[in-house]
N, C-alpha and C positions, 0 to 999 in steps of 0.2 A: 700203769698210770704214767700219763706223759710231764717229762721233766722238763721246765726253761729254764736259761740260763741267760741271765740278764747279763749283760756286757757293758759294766756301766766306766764312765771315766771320772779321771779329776780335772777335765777341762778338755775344751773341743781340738780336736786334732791330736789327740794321743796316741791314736792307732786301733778305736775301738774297731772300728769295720775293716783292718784286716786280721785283728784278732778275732771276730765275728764268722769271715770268708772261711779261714786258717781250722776255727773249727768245725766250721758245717763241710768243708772237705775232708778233713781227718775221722769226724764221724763218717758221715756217709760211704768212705774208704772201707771203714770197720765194720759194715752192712748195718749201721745204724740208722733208721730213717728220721730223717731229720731236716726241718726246715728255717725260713728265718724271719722273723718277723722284727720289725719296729713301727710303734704305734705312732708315731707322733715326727714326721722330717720334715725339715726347713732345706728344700734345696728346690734350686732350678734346673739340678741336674733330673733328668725325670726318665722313663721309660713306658711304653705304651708295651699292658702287656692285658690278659684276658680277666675281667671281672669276674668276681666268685659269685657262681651264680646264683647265689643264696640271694643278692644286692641288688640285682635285677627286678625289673617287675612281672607281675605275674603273666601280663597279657605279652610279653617276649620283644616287649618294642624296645629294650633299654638299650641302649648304647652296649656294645659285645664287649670293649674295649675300655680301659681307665689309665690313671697316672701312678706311678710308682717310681721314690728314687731309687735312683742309680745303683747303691750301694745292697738294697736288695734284691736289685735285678741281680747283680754280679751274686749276692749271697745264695741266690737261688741255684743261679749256675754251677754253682760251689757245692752244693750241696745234692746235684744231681737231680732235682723237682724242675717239676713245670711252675715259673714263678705265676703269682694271681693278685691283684689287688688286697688282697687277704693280708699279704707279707709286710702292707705297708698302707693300711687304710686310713690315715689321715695325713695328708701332703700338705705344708704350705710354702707358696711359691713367691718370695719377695719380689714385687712390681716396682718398687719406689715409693716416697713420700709416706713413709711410714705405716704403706699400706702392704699386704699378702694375698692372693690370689688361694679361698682354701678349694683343697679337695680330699671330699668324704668319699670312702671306698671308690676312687681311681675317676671320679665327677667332679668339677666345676661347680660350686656352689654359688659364691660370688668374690668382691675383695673387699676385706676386712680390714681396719685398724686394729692393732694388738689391742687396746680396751675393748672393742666390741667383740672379737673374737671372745676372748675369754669370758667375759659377761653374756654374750647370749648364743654362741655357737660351742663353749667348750664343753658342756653334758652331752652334746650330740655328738660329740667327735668322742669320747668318752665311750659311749654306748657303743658307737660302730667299733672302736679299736678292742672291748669287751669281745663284742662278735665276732670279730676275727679271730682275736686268738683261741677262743674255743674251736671255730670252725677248724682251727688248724692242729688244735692240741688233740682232734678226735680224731685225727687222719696221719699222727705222727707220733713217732715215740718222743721224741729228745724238740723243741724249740729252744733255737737262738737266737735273743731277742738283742737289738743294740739300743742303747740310749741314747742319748742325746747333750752333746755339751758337758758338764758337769751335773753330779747327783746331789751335790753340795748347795746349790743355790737356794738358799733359805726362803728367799722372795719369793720364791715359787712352788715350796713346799708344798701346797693347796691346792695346784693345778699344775703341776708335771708330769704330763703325760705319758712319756718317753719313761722316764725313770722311776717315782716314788709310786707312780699310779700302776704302772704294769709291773712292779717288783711284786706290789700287791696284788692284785686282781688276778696273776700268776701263778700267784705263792711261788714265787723265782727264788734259784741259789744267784746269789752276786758276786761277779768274777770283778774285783775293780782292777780299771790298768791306769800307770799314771806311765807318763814322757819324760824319761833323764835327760833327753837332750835338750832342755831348755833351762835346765838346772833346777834344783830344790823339790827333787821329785821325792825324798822322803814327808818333807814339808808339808807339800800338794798330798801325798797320801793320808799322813797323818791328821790335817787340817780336814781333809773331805771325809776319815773316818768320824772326825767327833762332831761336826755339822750336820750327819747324819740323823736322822729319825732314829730311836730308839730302835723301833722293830726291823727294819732294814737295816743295822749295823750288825746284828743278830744273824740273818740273812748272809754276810759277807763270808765267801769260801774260801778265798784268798786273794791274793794279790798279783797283778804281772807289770812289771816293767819294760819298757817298749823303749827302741833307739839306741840300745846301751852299746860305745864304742870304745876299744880298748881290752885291757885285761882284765878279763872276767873279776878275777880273785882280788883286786881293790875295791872291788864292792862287798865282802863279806863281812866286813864288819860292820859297815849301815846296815844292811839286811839283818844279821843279829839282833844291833839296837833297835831296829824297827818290830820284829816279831815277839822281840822281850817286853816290848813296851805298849802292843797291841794286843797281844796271841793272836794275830792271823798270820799265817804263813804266806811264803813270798813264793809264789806255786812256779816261777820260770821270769827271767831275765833274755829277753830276746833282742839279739844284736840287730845293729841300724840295718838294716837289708828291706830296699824298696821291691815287694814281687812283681809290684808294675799294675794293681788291679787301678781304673779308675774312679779316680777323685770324686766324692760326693759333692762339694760344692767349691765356689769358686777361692775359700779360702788357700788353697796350693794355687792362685796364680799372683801374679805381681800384682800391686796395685797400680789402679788405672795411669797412675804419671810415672812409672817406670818400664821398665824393658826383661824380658829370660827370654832365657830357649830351652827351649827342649830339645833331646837327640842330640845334643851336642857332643856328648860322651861317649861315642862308636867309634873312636879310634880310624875312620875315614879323612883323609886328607882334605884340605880346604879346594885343591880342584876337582875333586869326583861328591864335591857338597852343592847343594842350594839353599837357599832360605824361604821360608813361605810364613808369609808377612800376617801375623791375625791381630786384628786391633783389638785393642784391651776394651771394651763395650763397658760400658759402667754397669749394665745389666744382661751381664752374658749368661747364656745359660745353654745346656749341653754339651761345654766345649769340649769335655768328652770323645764328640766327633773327630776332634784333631789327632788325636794319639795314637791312632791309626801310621795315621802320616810322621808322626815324630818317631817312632819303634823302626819307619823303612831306614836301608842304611843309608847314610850319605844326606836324609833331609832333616834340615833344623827347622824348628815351628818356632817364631820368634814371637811372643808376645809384645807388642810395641803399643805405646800409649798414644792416643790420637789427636798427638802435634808433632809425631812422628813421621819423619820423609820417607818414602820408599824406594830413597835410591838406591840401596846397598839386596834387595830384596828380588827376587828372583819368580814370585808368584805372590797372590794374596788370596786369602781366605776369609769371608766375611762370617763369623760363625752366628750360632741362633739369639735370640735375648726374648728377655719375660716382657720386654716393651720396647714394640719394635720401634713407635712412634719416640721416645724421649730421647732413645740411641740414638737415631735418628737426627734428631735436633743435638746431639751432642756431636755427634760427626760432623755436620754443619758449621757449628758456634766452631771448633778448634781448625776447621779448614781441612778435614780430612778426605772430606767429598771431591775437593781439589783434585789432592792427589791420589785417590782412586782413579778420575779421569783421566789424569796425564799418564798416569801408568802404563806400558805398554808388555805385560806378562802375562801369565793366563790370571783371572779371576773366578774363584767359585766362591757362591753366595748360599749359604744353608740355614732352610725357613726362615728367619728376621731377616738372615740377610740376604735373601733373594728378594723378599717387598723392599729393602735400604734400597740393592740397585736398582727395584723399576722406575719408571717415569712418573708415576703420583699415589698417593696414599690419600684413601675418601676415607669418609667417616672416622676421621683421626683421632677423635675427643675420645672415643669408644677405648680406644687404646692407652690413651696418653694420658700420664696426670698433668701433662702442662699445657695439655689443650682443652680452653673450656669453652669455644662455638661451638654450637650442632650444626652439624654436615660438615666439619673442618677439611680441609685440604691441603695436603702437601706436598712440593715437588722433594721426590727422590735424589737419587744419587745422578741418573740417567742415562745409565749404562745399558740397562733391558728395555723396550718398546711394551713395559706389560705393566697394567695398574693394578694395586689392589685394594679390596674395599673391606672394611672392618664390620662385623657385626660379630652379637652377643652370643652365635654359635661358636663352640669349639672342638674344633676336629682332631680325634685321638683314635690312632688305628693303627695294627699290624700291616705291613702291608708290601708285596712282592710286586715290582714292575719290569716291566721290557724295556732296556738301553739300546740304544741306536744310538754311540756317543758321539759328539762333534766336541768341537773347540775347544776344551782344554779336556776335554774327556772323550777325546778322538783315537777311534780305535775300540774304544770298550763296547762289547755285544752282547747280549744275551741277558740273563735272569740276575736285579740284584733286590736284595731285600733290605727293608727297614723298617721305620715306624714314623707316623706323622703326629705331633701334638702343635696345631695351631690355630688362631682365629684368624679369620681374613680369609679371604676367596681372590685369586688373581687371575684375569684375564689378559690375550695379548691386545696391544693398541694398532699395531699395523704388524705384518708378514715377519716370523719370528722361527726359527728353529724349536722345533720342540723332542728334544729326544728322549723323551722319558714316556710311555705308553703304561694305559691298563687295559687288558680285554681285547688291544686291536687298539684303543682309541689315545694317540694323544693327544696333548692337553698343554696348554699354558699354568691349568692349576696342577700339574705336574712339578711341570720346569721350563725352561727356556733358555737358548741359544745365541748368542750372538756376538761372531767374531770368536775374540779369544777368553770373551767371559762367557759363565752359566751359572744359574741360578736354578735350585729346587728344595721341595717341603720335604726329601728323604732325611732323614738324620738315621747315623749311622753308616750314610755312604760309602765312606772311606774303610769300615770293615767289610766291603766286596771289594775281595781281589783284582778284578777285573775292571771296576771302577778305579781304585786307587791306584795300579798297574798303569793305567792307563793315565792318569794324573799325570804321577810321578815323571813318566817316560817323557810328557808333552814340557815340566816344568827345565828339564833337563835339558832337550833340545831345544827350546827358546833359550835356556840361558849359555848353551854353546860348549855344555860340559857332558865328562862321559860318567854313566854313572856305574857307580863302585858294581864290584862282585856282592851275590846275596851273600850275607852271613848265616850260620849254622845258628837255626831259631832255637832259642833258650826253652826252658820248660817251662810249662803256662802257670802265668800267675796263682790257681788256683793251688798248684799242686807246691809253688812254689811259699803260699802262706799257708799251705798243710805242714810242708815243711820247718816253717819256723816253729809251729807250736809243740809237732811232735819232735823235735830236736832238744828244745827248751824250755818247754812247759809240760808240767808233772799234771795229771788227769786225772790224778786219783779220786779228787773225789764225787767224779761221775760214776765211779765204782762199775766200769762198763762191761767189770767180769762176771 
């Protein structure tokens, strides 16, 4: 009989997906098969990966491809499975204005306001996440399922998908983790135990605590009072250690009027460093893409807000957003499109922001909540000679092309892979570099060339070697610097959040003997 294991928190960003990652690695290690599901995500971090083809229609025209976040794209990987639509069949993608973009088993349905969502779309999202997890529980010994935010939110006790609903519909053991590092994390435990539903407290296996820095053994005395005063066991204390998996949503980036970086902390000297400039988009999504680039040595990814100059910055990266049109006008309104013009370092633009640099955006209203003409129009950044036009299709696909790199991706050849999730179609306007091919044939709805910018709909790019390779090398010689020696690559995050749980977290009661 296949077991889940619901991975619930006391609040969002405690570390449930990489205690999620941590065990679908450590299982699957153990010749456990084992996969990962969550019912219900809120992120614009997304992944294009193959529809379960249960979800398809019968006559074979459905779309091959759907959306999935991020977190269980990585859980998949983690776990050694081909991920599916399955692992995460209901996505909602915040666009703005109090609206979400849903999708049912890895499809576009439409955007919703949270009231209507849940008044006449949430039994249908319901059913599908039912479907899934059977389809998956029949093909798997062990699911691990991640929740969502807090299990404790009483508001929502009646339609928590993520949590109260798949504890159920599972009959899940519940592993809850809370975050010491933000303090009061027996508090957060104790408080999200007795909010809890009756029958899901029942359910609870134990307990993990995540972040914890310092000497262990000053925390045994709260763990005591905490398991005297609950009886659930405190199953593992796992210290602050980032394994590096990416971030499900934009909650790890600054907010939009501040500045970080990433990669800062590789011990490389300020002369063998660059900077590569990403503007804080109010609706970013995928930035994912960028981590690639922050992990090489010597380059910092700076997140900068957009009234931010780019004189200190050595490249720039325009990354994707769930609305390309409002970014858009947000770039605009703070004068950023400025200084993307004036800039003179390499530019790449990825999906949003390959339409930001072209020269027009048609059918804008489609996009945009703050565009309300039919047939709206908007001039771009004006960087690329290429427009694009919005319609109600949306393009979600796996998908391998031929590079022929130029201008800031000069030098790179051969085969890179990725995935596209977009709407809009883009054409060139006049004679354009196009280095990006399918079949023999390139294309402007590829990507496009020109000078020392380039824009395209790949996301993921930057995990091909030979694209990023090539990046790097170009941002390096424009800014007149040598770059560092490779360093000796660390061990992959998967194995690296196997390692927290088997180091720190007792298993027992998977009873896997």
């Amino acid at each position: 009989m296949t077991r889940t294991v619901l991975v619930a928190g006391t609040a969002s960003h405690v570390g449930k997906s990489t205690v999620a990652a941590g065990l679908c690695r450590l299982l699957a290690d153990r010749g456990v098969s084992v996969a990962p599901f969550k019912a219900q995500n809120m992120s614009n971090n997304a992944r294009a990966v193959p529809r379960a083809p249960e979800t398809t229609d019968d006559a074979g025209d459905g779309d091959a491809y759907g959306e999935i976040g991020v977190s269980q794209y990585v859980q998949a990987r983690a776990a050694r499975v081909s991920p599916t639509t399955d692992c995460n069949p209901v996505l909602l993608k915040p666009r703005g204005e109090g609206e979400s973009q849903l999708v049912v088993d890895g499809v576009a349905v439409g955007h919703y306001a949270a009231g209507e969502y849940y008044d006449d779309h949430w039994e249908t999202a319901r059913e599908a996440a039912v479907a899934a997890h059977d389809r998956l529980a029949a093909a798997h010994d062990v699911i691990v399922a991640e929740g969502a935010g807090s299990i404790a939110e009483i508001n929502f006790h009646d339609r928590d998908l993520a949590n109260i609903e798949t504890a159920r519909f599972a009959d899940a053991d519940i592993l809850l983790v809370g975050d010491i590092e933000r303090g009061g994390v027996f508090a957060s435990l104790v408080g999200t135990l007795e909010l809890m539903p009756d029958d899901l407290r029942e359910r609870v296996v134990g307990v993990v605590i995540t972040k914890f820095r310092g000497d262990r053994s000053l925390l045994d005395s709260g763990v005591d009072a905490f398991e005297e005063r609950t009886g659930i066991d405190v199953l593992g204390v796992l210290p602050y250690d980032d394994p590096g998996l990416p971030a499900e949503d934009s909650v790890d980036l600054p907010a939009t009027d501040e500045r970080a970086i990433r990669g800062d902390d590789d011990g490389v000297a300020p002369e063998h460093s660059v900077t590569v400039a990403v503007p804080r988009l109010p609706r970013v999504s995928n930035f994912t893409d960028l981590e690639p680039l922050a992990a090489e040595p010597g380059v910092r990814v700076a997140y900068v807000p957009l009234n931010a100059s780019l004189d200190d910055a050595d490249a720039a990266v325009i990354p994707g957003t769930k609305n390309t049109v409002d970014d858009l006008l947000a770039i605009q309104e703070a004068g950023f499109d400025d200084e993307l013009r004036a800039f003179d370092g390499p530019i790449i633009g990825l999906c949003g922001g390959y339409q930001i640099l072209g020269d027009q955006i048609d059918n804008a209203e489609i996009e945009g909540t703050e565009v309300d003409d039919e047939n709206a129009t908007l001039d771009g950044v004006g960087l690329l000679p290429v427009t694009t036009t919005f319609s109600e299709t949306k393009r979600v696909v796996d998908t391998t092309l031929d590079l022929d790199g130029t201008g800031p991706l000069a030098g790179a050849a051969g085969s890179v892979s990725g995935y596209e999730i977009h709407m809009g179609t883009t054409e060139a306007t006049e004679a354009v570099e196009m280095p990006f091919a399918r079949d023999g044939e390139a294309s402007a709805a590829l990507g496009a060339s020109n000078g020392d910018v380039l824009g395209c709909y790949l996301h993921g790019l930057f995990e091909n070697e030979t694209a990023r390779t090539a990046f790097v090398e170009q941002v390096f010689d424009a800014a007149g610097r040598e770059r560092p020696t490779e360093s000796t690559p660390s061990a992959s995050p998967y194995e690296q959040a196997a390692d927290l749980i088997a180091d720190h977290c007792s298993l027992d009661f998977l009873d896997l003997d």
